[in-house]
C-alpha positions as MATLAB code, in Angstrom:
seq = 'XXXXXXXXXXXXXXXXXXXXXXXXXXXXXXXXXXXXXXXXXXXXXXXXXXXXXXXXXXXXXXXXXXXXXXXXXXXXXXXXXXXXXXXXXXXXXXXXXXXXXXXX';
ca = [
     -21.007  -19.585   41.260;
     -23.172  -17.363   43.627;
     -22.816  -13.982   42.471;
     -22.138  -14.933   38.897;
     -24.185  -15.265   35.956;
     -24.925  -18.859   34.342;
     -25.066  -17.192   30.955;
     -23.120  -14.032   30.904;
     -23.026  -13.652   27.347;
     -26.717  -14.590   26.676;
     -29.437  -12.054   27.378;
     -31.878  -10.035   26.156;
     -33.760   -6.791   27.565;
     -37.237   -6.027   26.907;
     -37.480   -2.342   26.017;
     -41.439   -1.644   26.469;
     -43.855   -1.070   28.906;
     -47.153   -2.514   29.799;
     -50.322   -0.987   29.066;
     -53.732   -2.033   29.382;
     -56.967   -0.698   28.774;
     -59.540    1.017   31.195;
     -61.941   -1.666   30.309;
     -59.191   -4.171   31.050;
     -58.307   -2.729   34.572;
     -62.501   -2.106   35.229;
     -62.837   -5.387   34.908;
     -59.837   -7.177   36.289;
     -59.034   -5.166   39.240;
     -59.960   -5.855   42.778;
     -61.324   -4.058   46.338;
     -57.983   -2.738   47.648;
     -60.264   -2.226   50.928;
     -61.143    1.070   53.008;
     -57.898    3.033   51.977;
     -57.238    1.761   48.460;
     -60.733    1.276   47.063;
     -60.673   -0.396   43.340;
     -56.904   -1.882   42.646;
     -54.706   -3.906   41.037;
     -51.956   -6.138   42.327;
     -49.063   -6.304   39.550;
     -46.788   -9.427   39.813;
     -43.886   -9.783   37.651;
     -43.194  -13.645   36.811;
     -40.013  -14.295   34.834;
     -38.870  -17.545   33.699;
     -35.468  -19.043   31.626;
     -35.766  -22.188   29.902;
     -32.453  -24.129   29.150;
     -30.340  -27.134   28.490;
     -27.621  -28.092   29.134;
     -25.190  -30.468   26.982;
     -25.042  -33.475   29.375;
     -28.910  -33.397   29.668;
     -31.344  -35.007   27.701;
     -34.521  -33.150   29.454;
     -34.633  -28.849   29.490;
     -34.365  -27.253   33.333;
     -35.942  -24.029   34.279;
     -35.205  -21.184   36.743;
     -37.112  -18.415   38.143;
     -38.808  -15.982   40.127;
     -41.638  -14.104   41.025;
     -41.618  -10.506   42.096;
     -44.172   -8.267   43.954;
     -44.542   -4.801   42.915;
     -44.905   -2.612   46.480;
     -45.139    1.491   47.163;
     -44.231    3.362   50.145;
     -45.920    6.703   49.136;
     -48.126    6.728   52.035;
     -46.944    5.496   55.304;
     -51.035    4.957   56.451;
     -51.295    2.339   54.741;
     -50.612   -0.737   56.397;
     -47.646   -3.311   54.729;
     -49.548   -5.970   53.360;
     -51.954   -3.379   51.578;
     -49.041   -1.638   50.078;
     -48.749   -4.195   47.137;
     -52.185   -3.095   46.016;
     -52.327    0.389   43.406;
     -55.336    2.215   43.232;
     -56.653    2.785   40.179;
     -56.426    6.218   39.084;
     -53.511    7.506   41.990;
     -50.009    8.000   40.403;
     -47.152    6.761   42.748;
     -43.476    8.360   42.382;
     -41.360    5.783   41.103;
     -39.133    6.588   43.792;
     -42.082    5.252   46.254;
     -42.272    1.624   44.263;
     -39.763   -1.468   44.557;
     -39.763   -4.582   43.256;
     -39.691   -7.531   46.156;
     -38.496  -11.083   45.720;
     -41.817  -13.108   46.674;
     -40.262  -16.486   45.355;
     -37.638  -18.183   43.366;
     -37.371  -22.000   41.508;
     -34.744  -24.009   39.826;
     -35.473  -27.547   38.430;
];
């Protein structure tokens, strides 16, 4: 199966973006440090409930994902995950990594 979908036939896209509010941001975001100053550190968390026939109990699979940029090489690696608040980043300069995965 690696390589292959478990449900071909069954999925669904989400056609919007996310938005939130200056408030929102003012008060959730966080000291990117020296470089980055106030930021936020977007995680994308996605999640499939199922069951199968044979089963009398629903499984779940999984991941998490890490939203990075590479717009300025100064910054070091591990700061790149944070976005300052404010600085627009080519979306060229931002990819998705695979932080972690689960099946149960």
């Amino acid at each position: 199966m690696w390589g292959t979908s478990a449900f071909p036939t069954y999925w669904l896209e989400f056609p919007f973006g996310i938005y939130w509010t200056p408030e929102q941001i003012n008060n959730g975001s966080l000291d990117g440090g020296v470089d980055l100053g106030k930021s936020i550190y977007p995680v994308l968390i996605e999640c499939v409930a199922y069951r199968y026939p044979s089963s009398d109990r629903p499984h779940h699979a999984g991941s998490v994902y890490i939203l990075s940029h590479s717009d300025d090489p100064n910054i070091q690696e591990a700061g790149r995950v944070f976005f300052s608040i404010g600085k627009t980043i080519p979306k060229d300069k931002m990819v998705l990594l695979k932080a972690a995965q689960y099946v149960d």
